[in-house]
Structure formats: C-alpha cells, structure tokens
N, C-alpha and C positions, 0 to 999 in steps of 0.2 A: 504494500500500500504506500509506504514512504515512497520506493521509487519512483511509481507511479505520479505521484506529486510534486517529484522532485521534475523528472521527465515535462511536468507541465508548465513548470514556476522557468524551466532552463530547456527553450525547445532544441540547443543545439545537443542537449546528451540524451535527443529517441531518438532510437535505431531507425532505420526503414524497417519495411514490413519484411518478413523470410518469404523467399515465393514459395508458393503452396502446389501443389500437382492436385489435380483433381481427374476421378477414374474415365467421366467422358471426354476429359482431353486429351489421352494416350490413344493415339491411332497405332493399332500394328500391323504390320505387313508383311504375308508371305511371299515368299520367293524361291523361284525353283529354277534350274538353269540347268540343261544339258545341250552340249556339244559333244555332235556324233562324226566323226570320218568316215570314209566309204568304206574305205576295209574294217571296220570295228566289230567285232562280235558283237550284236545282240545289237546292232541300229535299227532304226524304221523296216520292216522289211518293203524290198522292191523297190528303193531308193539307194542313194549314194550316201546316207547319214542328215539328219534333220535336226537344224540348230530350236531349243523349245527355249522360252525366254517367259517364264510363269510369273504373275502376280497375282493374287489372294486369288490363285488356280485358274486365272487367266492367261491363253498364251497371246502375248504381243508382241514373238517375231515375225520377220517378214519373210521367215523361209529362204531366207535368198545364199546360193554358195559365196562362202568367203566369211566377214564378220557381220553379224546381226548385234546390231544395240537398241536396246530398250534404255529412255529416261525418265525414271520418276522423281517425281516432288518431296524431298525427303520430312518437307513440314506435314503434307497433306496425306502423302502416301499415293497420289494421283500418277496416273501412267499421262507424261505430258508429248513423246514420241516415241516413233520408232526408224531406224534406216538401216539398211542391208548396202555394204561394201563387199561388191566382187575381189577380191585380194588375190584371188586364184588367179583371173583372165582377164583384169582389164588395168591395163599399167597404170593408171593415174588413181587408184581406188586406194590404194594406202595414201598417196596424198590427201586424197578427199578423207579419209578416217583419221586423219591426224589432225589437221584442219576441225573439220565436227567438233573432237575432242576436247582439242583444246579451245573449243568456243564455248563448250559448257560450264560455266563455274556458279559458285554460290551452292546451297543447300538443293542438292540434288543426286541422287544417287544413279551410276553407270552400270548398266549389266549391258553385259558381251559374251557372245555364244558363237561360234564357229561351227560352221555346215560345210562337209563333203571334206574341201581343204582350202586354206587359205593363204600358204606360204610363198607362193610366188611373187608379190607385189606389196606385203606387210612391211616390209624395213623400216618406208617413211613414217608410219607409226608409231612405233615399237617407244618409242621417246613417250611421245603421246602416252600410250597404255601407262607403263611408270608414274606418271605424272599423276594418275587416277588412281592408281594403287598396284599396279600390275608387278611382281615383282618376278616372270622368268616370260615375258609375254610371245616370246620364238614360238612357229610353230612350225613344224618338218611338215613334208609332204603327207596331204591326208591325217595329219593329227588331230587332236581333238584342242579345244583351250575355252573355258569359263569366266568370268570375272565379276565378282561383285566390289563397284568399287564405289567413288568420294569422288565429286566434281571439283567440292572448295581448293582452293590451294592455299597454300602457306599456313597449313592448322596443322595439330594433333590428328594424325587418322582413327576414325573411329575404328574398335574393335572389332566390327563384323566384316569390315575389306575381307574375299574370300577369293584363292585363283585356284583351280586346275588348269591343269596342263597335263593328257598323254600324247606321246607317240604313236603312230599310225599302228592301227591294229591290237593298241594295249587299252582304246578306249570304250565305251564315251566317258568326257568330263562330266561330274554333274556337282552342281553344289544347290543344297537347299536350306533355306535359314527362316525355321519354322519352330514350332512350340516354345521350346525353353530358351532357342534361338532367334526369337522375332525381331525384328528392326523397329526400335522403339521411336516413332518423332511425338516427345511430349511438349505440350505449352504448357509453360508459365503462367501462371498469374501473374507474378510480379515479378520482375520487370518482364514486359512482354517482346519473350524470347522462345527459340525455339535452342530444345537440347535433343543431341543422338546419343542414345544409349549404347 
C-alpha cells in the first residue's frame, strides 16, 4: 500500500505496465515441407518427385521443378505468396531466386522445397539461402533440400530455422514443425509488438 502511494505522490518511480500474452492472441502455425528428387525412394508415384510446401495442412506450392517458396506473415500466420524457380533449366532462375530472397525482409517466414532437381542454375542463390537461415543450401543433381527459414536480417535467428538436405536417391527432405513444435507469433499487449517463439 505504501508503495502504491509512494508511486502516486512521485510519478517518475511506476514502472510501465509488464506486457501480458493473452491465449486469443497466440496464432500457431503448422508447417510441413517435403522435397522429393526423381530418383528418391518412396516420391509421388508416376512423377519425377513433388516439392509439398504445407501450412495448417495446406499445400501452397506451385509444383514447379527447381525451388518452390512459400511466404508467410510471421505476425498473422497468413500465407502472403508463392513462386516456383526452375534452377534445373533455365539459366537466369537462380538469379531471379536470389533476387526474391533477398527482397523479402521484416517478420516473415521463408519455406523452400525442391522438386525433381535443382542444381544446375542455384549458385547465384546459394548467398541468398544463408542469408535466410540456410546453413548447407548445395544441392547435387536430383537431391532433395527443405528450409524453414527468417526473412529479418541482422537479428537473433529464431529457434525453429529448420534445413534438410539429401543427396539424390537418399531422399525426400521433409521437415514439419507441429504440436510441441508450432511457430509461435504472439502479441503483446504492451508495448505493441510482435514476439517468435
């Protein structure tokens, strides 16, 4: 009670308020990502390998050989695009993928799935990927390669950055970050901010 009056008589010694989390402001989000090669055991059958790019068991790739990315909204959890880079057979497609990449920043999350194969044209990327969280992003002919990554730059990477990567014929990649693994974007009350868990 003292302090409390003390707090009122001397407004420079109250705190601010502690932000509070409230349970309808936790959006979670699942995510599932597999990347198949043509030669992989157990792909799509009657296909060359089929990149899937899942959010709360939606698939939003574009199927396309080479890299498929999905962008979501890491406050809202919203799937905001999608674009499919031939890397296999069209020489300028790892420019255009690195490009992309590094246009996306701020609170956003990157997933990237690889379909059939992609290593022919990926080099000028490859910087790119890193940048996002990618930490072995090569991929040999016909391999597989996943990514859950972080648009922001120059932070603390959050904890759930996720990559596979196999070689042709040891795949598919898959990474999924679901139940005890969900991708938290909680608000704040106070100050109005968004935190990644």
């Amino acid at each position: 009670m003292g302090e409390e009056i003390e707090q009122l008589k001397n407004p420079r010694t109250t705190r601010p308020p502690t932000p509070t989390i409230t349970e309808a402001q936790v959006r979670l989000v699942d995510i599932h990502l597999r990347s198949e090669g043509c030669d992989d055991p157990g792909k799509t059958p009657n296909t060359c390998g089929i990149a899937y790019i899942k959010v709360d068991g939606k698939d939003y790739s574009l199927h396309g050989r080479g890299h498929n990315v999905v962008i979501v909204d890491a406050k809202t959890g919203a799937v905001l695009e999608a674009k499919s880079f031939d890397t296999y057979a069209v020489s300028n497609a790892g420019n255009s993928l690195g490009s992309y990449l590094d246009s996306k920043n701020g609170h956003q999350i990157v997933l990237v799935a690889v379909q059939d194969s992609a290593s022919t044209y990926q080099a000028p990327a490859i910087d790119a990927l890193k940048r996002k969280g990618a930490t072995d992003p090569v991929v040999d002919f016909r391999g597989s390669f996943a990514l859950v990554g972080y648009a922001q730059a120059n932070i603390t990477r959050p904890l759930w950055i996720a990559q596979q990567r196999r070689n042709s014929g040891q795949g598919p990649s898959e990474i999924s970050l679901k139940n005890t693994t969900y991708i938290k974007c909680v608000r704040l009350l106070s100050p109005k901010d968004t935190y990644l868990a």
